[in-house]
C-alpha positions in Angstrom: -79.7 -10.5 55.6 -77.1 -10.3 53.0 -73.7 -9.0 53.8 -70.8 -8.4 51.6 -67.5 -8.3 54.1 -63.8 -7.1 52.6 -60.4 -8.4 53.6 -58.9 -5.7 53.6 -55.0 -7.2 53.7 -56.1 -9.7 51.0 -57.2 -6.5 48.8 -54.1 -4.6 49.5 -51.8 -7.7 48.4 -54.0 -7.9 44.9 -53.4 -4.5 44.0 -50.4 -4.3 45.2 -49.3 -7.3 43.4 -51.3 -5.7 39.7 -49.0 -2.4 40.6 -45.6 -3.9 40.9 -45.6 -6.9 38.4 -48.8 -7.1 36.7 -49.6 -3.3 35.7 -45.7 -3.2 34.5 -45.6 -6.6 32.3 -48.8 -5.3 30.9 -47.6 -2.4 29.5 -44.4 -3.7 28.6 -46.0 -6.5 26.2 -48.7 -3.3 25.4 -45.7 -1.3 24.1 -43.6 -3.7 22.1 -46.6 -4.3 19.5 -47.7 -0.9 19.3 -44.1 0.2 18.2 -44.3 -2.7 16.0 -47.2 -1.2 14.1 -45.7 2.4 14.0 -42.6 0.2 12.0 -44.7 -1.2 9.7 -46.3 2.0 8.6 -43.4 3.7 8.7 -41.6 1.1 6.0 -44.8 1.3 4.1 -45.4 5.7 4.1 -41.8 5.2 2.6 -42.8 3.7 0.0 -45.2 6.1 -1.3 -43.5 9.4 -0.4 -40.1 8.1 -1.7 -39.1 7.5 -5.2 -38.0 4.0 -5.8 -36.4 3.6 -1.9 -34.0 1.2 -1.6 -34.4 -1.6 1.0 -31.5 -0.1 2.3 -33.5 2.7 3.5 -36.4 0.7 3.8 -35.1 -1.2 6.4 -33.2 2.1 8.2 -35.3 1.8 11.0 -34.6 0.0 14.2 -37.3 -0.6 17.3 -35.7 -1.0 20.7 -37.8 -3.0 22.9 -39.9 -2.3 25.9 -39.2 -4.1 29.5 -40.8 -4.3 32.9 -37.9 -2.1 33.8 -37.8 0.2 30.9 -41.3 1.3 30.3 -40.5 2.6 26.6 -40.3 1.2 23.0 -38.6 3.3 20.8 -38.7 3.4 17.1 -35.7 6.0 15.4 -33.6 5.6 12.9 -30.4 2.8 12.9 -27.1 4.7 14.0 -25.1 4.7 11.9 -25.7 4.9 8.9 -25.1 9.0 9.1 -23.8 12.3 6.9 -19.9 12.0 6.5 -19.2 14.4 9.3 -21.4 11.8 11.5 -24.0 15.0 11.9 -26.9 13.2 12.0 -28.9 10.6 10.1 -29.2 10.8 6.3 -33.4 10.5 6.2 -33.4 13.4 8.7 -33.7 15.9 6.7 -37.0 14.1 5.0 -38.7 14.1 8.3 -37.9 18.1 9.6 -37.4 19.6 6.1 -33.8 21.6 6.4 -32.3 24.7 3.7 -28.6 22.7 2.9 -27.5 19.6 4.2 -24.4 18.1 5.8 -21.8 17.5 3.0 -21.6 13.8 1.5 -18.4 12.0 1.5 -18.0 13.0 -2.2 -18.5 16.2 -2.1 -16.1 16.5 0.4 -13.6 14.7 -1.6 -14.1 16.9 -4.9 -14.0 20.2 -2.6 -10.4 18.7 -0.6 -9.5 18.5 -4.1 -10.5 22.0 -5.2 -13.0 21.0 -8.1 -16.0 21.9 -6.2 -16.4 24.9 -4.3 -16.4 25.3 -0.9 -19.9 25.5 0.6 -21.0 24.0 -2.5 -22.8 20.4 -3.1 -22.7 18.1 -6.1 -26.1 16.8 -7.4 -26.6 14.4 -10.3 -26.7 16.4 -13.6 -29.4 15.7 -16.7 -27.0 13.1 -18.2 -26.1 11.2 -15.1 -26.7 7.2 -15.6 -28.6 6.2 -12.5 -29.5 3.2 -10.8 -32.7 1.1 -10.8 -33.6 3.1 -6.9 -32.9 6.7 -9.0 -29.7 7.4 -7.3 -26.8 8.4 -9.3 -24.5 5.0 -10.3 -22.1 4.1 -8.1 -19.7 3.1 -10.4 -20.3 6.3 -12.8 -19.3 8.4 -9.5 -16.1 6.6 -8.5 -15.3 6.6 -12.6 -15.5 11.0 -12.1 -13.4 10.5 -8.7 -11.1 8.6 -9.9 -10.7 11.1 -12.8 -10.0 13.8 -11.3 -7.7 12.1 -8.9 -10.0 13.1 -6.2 -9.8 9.3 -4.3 -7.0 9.4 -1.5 -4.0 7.2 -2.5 -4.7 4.4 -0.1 -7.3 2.1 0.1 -7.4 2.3 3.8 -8.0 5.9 3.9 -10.4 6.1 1.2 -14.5 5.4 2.2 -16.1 2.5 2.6 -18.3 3.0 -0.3 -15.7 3.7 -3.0 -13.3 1.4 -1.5 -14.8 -1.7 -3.5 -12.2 -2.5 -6.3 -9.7 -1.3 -8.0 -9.4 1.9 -9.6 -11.5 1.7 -13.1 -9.1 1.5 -16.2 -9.9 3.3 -19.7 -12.1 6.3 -18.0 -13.9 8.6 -19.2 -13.2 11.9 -20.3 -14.9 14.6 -18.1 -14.1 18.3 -17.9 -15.0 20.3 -14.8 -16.8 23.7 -15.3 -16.6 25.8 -12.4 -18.8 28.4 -10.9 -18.8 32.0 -13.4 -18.3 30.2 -16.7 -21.1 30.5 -19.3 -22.0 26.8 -19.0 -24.3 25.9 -15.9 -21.1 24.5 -13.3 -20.9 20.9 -12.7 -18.9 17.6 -14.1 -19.2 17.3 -18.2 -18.7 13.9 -19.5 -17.0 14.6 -22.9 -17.7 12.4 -26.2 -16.0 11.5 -29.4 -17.8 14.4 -31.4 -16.9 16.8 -29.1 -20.3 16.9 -27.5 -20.7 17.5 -23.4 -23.5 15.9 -21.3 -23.9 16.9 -17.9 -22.9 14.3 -15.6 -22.9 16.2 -11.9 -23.6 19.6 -11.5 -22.6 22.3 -8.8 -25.2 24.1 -6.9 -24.8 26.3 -3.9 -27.5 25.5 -2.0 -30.0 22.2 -1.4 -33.6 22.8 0.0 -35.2 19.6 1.8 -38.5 20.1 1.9 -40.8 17.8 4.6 -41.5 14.7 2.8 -42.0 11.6 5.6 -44.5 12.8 8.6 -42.7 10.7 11.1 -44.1 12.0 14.4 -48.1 12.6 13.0 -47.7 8.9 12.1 -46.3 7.5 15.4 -49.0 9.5 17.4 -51.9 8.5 15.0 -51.0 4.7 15.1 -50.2 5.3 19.3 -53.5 6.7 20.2 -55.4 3.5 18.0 -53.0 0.6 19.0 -52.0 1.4 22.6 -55.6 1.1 24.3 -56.2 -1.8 22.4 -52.9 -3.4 23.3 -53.0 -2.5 26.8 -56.6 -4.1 27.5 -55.9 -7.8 25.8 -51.9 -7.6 27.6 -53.6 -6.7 30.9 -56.3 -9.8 30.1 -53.1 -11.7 29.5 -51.1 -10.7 33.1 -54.2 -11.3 34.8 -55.3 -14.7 33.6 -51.7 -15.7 34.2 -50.9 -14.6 37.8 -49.8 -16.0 40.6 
C-alpha cells in the first residue's frame, strides 16, 4: 500500500510564506515591465498620431514604479510641464478631446495687454515661420511680444520661455487687426511694399479633437504583458526562496 501523508503546518508555512513575500515581489517585478511596455508604445503611437513631436513631448511621460508595498506602476504624464494657469497637462487635451483650451502664457500676455480679446486664443497664421517640429518659432513670437510691448518689464517676472535673452533689436513691423475689421483678426507682419502676411491670427474658439488613445492602449498592452509577466516573475520568486 501506497500512502501519500500531508504536513499540514509545513503547508500552511509554504503558502503562507508565497502570500506575504513571494505572491507580492512577484507582482511587483510583474508590474514594473508591463508599465515599461505601455511607455514604449505610448512614445511610439506619438509618433504617428503627432506631426513632427518633439522629444520634448516625446519624452513627457514618466512611469512610477511598483513595490512589494505599493502594488501599482503607474504611467501619466510628467507634472509639470502644464497650461499657464497650471490647469492641467498640455497633451491632455490630445487624449480626452476638449471644445477650448486653457490659455497659453502668450495669449495671456497679448490679452493683459489688450491686443487680443478676452476669451480669445492666438494660433499661428498662414505666414508664421515655424520650427523644424511645426510649432510656431520661438523667436518670431517673442519678436511680436516684444513689439507690441506685451513682455513685462522685468526679467524676473516675465516666463521662463521668453526669458532667454535680451529683447531683439531692429524688429519687425507688425500691425494688430482686431476682431470686426474686414481683414480676418490676428498679428500682420508688414513689408517694405506695403504688403501684410499673416503672422498670428485671433480665433474665438479651439476644438481638440481625440488624437492619442491613451487608455485603449494601456489596457490592450496590460491584458498581453501582465500574464506573461506574472508567470516568469512568479518562476523567478519561487526558484529564489528561502
Amino acid at each position: 500500500m501506497f500512502t501519500v501523508d500531508f504536513n499540514q503546518a509545513q503547508l500552511d508555512k509554504v503558502f503562507d510564506n508565497m502570500q506575504n513575500r513571494q505572491i507580492p515581489f512577484a507582482a511587483s517585478q510583474a508590474n514594473n515591465p508591463t508599465a515599461q511596455v505601455i511607455k514604449a508604445t505610448h512614445q511610439q503611437e506619438m509618433r504617428s498620431v503627432f506631426d513632427r513631436p518633439t522629444p520634448f513631448t516625446i519624452n513627457s511621460l514618466q512611469l512610477t514604479p511598483s513595490s512589494k508595498t505599493r502594488l501599482l506602476a503607474k504611467v501619466w504624464f510628467k507634472n509639470p510641464p502644464r497650461f499657464a494657469d497650471g490647469s492641467k497637462h498640455y497633451l491632455e487635451p490630445q487624449v480626452y478631446g476638449s471644445i477650448g483650451r486653457p490659455f497659453k502664457g502668450a495669449e495671456r500676455l497679448l490679452q493683459r495687454n489688450n491686443w487680443l480679446p478676452q476669451g480669445w486664443y492666438a494660433i499661428p497664421g498662414p505666414s508664421a515661420r515655424m520650427d523644424s517640429y511645426g510649432n510656431m518659432s520661438r523667436g518670431q513670437l517673442v519678436q511680436i511680444l516684444s513689439a507690441l510691448q506685451s513682455l513685462p518689464s522685468g526679467i524676473g517676472n516675465r516666463p521662463a520661455k521668453y526669458a532667454r535673452g535680451r529683447t531683439p533689436k531692429n524688429l519687425p513691423n507688425f500691425v494688430v487687426v482686431p476682431p470686426g475689421s474686414r481683414q480676418k483678426p490676428g498679428v500682420y507682419l508688414k513689408g517694405p511694399n506695403g504688403s501684410f502676411k499673416m503672422v498670428l491670427r485671433f480665433v474665438p474658439m479651439v476644438t481638440y479633437r481625440k488624437r492619442f488613445s491613451f487608455f485603449e492602449i494601456a489596457q490592450d498592452v496590460a491584458s498581453r504583458e501582465i500574464v506573461k509577466q506574472l508567470d516568469r516573475a512568479m518562476q523567478e520568486a519561487t526558484a529564489t526562496a528561502r
